[in-house]
N, C-alpha and C positions, 0 to 999 in steps of 0.2 A: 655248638662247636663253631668259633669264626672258621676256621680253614677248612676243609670239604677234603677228603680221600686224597682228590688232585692237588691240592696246595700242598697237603704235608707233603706229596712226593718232589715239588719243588723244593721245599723246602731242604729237604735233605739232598737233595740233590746241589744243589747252592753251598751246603754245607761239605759235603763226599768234593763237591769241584775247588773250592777253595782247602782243602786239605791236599788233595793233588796238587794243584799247585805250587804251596809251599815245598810237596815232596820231591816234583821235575825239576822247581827251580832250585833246590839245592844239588839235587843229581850235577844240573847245568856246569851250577858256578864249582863243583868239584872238577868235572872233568874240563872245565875249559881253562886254559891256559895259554900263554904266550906262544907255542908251538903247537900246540893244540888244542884241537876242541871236541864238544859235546858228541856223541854218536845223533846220527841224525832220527833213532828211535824215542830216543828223549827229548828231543827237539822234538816230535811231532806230539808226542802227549802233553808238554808244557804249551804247544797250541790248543789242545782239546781242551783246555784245562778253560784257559782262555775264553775260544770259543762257547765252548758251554754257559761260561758265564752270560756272553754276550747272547745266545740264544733262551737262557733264559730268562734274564730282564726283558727278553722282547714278549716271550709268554705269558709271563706272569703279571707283567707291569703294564704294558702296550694296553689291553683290555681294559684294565683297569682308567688310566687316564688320558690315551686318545685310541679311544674308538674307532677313529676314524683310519686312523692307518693301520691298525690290527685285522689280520684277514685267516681263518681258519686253516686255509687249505694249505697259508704260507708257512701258518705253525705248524703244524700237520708234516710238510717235507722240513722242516727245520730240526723239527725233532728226529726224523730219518734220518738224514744225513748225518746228525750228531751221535744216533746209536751206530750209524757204522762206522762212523772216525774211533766208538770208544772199543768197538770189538778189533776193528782194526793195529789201532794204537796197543792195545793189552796183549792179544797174540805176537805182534811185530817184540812188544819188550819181554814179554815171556818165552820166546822162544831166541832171543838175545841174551839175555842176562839172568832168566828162572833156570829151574834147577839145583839140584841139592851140590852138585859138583862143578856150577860157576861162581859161585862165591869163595874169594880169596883172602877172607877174613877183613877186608877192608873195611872202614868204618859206612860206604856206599852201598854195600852190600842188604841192611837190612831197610835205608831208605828205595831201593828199586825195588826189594820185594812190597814192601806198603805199597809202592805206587803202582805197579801190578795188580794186586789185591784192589784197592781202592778204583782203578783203573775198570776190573771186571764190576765193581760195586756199579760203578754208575753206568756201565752198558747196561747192567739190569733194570737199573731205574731209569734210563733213555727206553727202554723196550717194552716198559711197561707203559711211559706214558705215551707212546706212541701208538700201542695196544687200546690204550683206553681212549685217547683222543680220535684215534680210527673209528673205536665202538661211537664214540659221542657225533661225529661228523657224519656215520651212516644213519644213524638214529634222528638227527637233525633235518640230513637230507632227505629221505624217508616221510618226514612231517609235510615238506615242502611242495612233493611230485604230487601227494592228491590233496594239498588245501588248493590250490588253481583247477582241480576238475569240481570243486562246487559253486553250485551257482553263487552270483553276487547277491546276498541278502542288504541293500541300501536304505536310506532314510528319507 
């Protein structure tokens, strides 16, 4: 298999954040208007939406082709911060515009549920890989604390 457990969850996740995205930004361009605009619930998830993406090119890609500025522990809080922008973000529009009795037939109505829905998708897959890269960072750490308590075997 080229991809490992952790890549397909990128993967999909990449996929679930650019579906969001198409989803808040039409929300946007419905409600914004010459006298008004977007509620700022949907403006925050069209940033996660964003965000995401940019946190995960840094994950996924950074490793891959500079090593050098790729640091564990930066992905490690990167991905934190991004599962609680997505928990945050999906509460905040769920309890805004979910419900069976705030929908007013509008044609908006079944793209905020998607992106609600979609919106909980990717905190689960922010919280997993968060999960697993915590597992992999103590695991790593761990290797590290007693390879420097043996002695130096040299040539």
């Amino acid at each position: 298999m080229i991809f490992g457990f952790v890549g397909i969850i990128h993967l999909v996740a990449v996929v679930f954040s650019i579906v969001e995205l198409g989803l808040t930004a039409y929300v946007v361009s419905v409600f914004d208007g010459p006298w008004a605009s977007s509620p700022s619930r949907v403006n925050f998830m069209l940033f996660n939406s964003i965000w995401s993406l940019l946190v995960l090119a840094y994950v996924g890609l950074t490793p891959l082709y500079y090593t050098r500025v790729f640091h564990r522990l930066a992905s490690l809080v990167l991905e934190a911060i991004t599962m609680i922008f997505w928990f945050a973000g999906s509460i905040a529009l769920a309890v805004g515009f979910g419900g069976p009795y705030s929908c007013d037939g509008n044609s908006v109505c079944g793209s905020i549920t998607a992106a609600i829905t979609f919106g909980f998708f990717l905190w689960a897959l922010f919280t997993a890989l968060t999960v697993l890269d915590t597992i992999e960072s103590m695991r790593s750490r761990r290797g590290t604390t007693h390879s420097h308590t043996k002695p130096y075997v040299g040539a």
